[in-house]
C-alpha positions in Angstrom: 0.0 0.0 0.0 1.5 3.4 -1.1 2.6 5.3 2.1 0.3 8.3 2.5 2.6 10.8 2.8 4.6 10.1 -0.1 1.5 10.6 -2.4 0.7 14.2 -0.4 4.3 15.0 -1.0 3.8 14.4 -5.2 0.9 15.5 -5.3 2.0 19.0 -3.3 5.1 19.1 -5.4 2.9 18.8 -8.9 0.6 21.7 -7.5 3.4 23.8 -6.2 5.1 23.4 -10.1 1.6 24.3 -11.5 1.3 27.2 -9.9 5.0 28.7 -10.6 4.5 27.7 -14.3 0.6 29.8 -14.0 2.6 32.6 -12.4 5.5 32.2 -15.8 3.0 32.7 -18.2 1.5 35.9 -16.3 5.1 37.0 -16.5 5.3 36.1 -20.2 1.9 37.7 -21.0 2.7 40.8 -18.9 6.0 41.3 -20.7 4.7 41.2 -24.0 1.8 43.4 -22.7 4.9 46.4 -21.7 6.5 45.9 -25.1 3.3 46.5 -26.9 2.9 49.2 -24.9 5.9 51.1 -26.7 5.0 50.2 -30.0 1.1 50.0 -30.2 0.7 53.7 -31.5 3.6 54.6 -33.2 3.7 56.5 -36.4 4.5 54.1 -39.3 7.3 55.8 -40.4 8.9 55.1 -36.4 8.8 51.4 -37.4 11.7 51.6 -39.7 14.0 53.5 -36.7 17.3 51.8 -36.4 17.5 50.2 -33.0 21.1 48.8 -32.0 20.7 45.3 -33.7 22.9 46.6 -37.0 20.7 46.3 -39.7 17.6 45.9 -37.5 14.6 48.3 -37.4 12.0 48.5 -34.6 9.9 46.5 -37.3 12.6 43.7 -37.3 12.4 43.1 -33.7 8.6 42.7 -33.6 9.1 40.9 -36.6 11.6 38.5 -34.7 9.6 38.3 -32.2 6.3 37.0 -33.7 8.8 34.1 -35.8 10.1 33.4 -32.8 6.6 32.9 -31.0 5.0 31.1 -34.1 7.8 28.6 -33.7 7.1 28.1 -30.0 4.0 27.5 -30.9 4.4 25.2 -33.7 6.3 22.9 -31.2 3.7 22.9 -28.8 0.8 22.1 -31.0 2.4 20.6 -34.9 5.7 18.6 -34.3 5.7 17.7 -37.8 5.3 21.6 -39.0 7.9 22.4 -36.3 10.0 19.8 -38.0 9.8 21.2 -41.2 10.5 24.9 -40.3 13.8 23.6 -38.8 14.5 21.7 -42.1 14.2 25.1 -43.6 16.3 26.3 -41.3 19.3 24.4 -41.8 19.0 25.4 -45.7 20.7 28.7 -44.4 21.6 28.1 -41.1 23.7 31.5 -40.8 21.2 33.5 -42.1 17.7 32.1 -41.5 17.4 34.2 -38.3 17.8 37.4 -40.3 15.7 36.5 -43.1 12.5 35.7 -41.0 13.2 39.5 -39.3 13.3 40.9 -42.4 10.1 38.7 -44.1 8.2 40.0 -41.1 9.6 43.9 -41.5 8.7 44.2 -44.9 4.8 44.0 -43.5 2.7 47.2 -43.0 3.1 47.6 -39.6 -0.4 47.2 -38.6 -0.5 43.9 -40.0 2.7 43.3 -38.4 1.4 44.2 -35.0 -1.9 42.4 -35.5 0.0 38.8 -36.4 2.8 39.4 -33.2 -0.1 39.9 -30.9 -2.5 37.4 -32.3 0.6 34.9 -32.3 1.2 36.4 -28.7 -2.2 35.2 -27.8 -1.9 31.7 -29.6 1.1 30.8 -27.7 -0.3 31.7 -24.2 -3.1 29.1 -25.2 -0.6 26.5 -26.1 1.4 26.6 -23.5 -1.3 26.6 -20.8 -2.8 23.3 -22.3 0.3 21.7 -22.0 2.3 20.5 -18.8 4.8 22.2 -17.2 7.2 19.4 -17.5 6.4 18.3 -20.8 9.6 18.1 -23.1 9.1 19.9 -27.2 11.1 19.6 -29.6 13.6 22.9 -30.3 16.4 23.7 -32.0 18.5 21.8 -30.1 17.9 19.5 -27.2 13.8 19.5 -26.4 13.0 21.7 -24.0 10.4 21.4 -21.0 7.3 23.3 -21.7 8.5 26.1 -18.7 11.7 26.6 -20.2 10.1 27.3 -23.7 8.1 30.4 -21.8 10.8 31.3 -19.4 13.4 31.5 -22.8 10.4 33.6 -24.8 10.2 36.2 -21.7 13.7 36.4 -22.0 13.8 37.6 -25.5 10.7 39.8 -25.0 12.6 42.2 -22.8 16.3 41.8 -24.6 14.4 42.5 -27.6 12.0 45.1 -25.9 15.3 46.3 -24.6 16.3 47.3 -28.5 12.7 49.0 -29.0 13.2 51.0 -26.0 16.8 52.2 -26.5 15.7 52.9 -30.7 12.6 54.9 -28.8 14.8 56.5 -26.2 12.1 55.5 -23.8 14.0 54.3 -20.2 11.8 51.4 -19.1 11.5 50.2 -15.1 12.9 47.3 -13.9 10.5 44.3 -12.5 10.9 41.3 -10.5 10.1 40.0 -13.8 14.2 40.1 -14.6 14.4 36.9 -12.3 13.7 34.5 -15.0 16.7 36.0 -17.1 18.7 36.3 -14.9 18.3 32.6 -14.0 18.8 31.4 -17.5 22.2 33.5 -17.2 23.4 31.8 -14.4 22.4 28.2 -16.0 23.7 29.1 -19.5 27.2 29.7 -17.9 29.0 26.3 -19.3 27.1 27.4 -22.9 28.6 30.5 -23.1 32.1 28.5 -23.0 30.7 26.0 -25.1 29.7 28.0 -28.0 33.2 29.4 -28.1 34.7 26.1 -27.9 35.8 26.3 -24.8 36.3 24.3 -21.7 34.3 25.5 -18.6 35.5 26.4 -15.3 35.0 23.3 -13.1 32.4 24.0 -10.2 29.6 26.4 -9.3 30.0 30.1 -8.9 28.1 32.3 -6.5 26.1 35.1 -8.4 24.4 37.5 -6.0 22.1 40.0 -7.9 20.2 43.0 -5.9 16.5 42.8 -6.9 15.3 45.6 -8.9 13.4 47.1 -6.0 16.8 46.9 -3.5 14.9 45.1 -1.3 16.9 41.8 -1.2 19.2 39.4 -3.4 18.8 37.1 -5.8 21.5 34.4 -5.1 22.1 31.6 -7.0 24.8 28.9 -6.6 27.0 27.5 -3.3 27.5 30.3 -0.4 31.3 29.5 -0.1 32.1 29.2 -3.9 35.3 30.9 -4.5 34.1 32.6 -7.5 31.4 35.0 -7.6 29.6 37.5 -9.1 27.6 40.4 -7.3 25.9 43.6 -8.5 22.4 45.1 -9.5 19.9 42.2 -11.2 19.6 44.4 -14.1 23.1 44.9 -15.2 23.2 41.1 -15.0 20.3 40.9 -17.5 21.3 43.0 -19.8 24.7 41.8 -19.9 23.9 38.5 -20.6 21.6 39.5 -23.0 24.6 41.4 -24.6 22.0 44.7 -24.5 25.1 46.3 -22.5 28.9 45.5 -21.8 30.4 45.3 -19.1 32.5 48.1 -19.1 28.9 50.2 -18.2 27.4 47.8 -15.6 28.1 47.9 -12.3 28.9 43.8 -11.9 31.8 42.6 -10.0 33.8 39.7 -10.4 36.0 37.4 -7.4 38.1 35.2 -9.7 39.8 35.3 -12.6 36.8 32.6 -14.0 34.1 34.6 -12.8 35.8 37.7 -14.1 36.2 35.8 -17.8 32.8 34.9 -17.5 31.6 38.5 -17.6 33.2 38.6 -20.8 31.5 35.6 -22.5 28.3 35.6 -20.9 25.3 34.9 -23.1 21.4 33.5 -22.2 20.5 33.4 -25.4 21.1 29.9 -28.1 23.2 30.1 -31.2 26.6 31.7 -32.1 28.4 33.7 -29.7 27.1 37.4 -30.2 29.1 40.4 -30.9 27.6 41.9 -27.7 27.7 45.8 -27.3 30.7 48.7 -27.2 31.4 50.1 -24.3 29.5 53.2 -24.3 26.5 52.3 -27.0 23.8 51.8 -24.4 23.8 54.8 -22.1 24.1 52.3 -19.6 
């Protein structure tokens, strides 16, 4: 006979995950909301403003954006239509990125924003039918079902981050930034990796202060050696590459913490060219 409190343990456990995955897509949802916010009345000819993405408009980011959501969504919902947009992918796998921006760009922009927040919608459907835990298939390994909305927050506000800095507009941080900055910290060894390097061998201690000051966001052991402290924000956009280094106030202990800073990316694919020192404003 099953002990009792094993069973009210899983079955505490599975509502405790439900409700942090309900809570992720509010996050997603609310993020996307804030982005919209920016660019739901502006002037048609503001679309085509340069943002610091070279060679990408306002337009191209939305653009992105709404390619990058249809695929979520496709892998949620049509494995075998997911399959085939990744076939497509590899026909130009240095370019295919770029080419769905600009497909999307080269819309009116009312059309443009009427597919991103239709496919905004879709996807919030999709993943909300389907189980937290649930592994779909990406471009790469699958990825669980929280992960897929935790990674599409993420690009929301680096990419809302580009909007904003095209617009001039300074945005507020949220405790929203916690899922980025956790995909930071667990996309250390990836950062190496994509460079072909070897990672450093343990755990480092990253210690962010929570957009509101009111505590820390620590991640990793106590007494690691290496570590990493400063504001949750500069963490974000640094390992978003929205900033470098040289303008956020992070702080490295260790010379593998401190190479880290320079590597650091959340995001898949090719190591990024990052920012220059000074091209934020940060």
């Amino acid at each position: 006979m099953p002990d009792p409190s094993v069973e009210d343990r899983s079955v505490a456990a599975a509502t405790s995950t439900a409700a942090v995955f309900t809570a992720l897509r509010a996050d997603l949802r609310e993020e996307g909301r804030e982005l919209d916010s920016l660019v739901g009345e502006l002037p048609d000819p503001v679309w085509a403003r340069p943002t610091p993405a070279p060679g990408w408009s306002i337009a191209h980011q939305i653009a992105h954006l709404h390619w990058t959501d249809r695929a979520a969504l496709l892998s949620l919902t049509d494995a075998e239509g997911f399959a085939r947009m990744v076939e497509e992918a590899l026909k130009a796998p240095e370019s295919f990125v770029d080419e769905g921006a600009a497909e999307g760009a080269a819309l009116e922009p009312a059309e443009l924003l009427a597919r991103w927040r239709a496919g905004r919608a879709a996807l919030d459907a999709a993943l909300a039918a389907a189980s937290p835990d649930a592994r779909f298939p990406w471009y790469g390994p699958p990825m669980k079902a929280a992960s897929m909305a935790s990674a599409r927050l993420m690009e929301t506000w680096a990419h809302g981050q580009d909007v904003a800095d095209a617009l001039g507009v300074p945005r507020t941080p949220t405790a929203r930034l916690r899922h980025v900055a956790r995909i930071g910290v667990r996309a250390r060894d990836y950062a190496y990796a994509v460079r072909g390097l070897p990672a450093p061998e343990g755990e480092f201690r990253v210690e962010l202060t929570a957009p509101d000051g009111a505590g820390v966001w620590a991640y990793g052991p106590a007494d690691a050696p290496q570590r990493i402290t400063g504001p949750a924000l500069d963490f974000c956009l640094l390992v978003t590459q929205r900033a470098h280094r040289a303008d956020l106030a992070l702080t490295a202990a260790g010379a593998d913490a401190d190479r880290w800073l320079d590597i650091a990316q959340a995001f898949a694919g090719p190591a990024g060219q990052g920012r220059k020192p000074g091209a934020s404003g940060w």
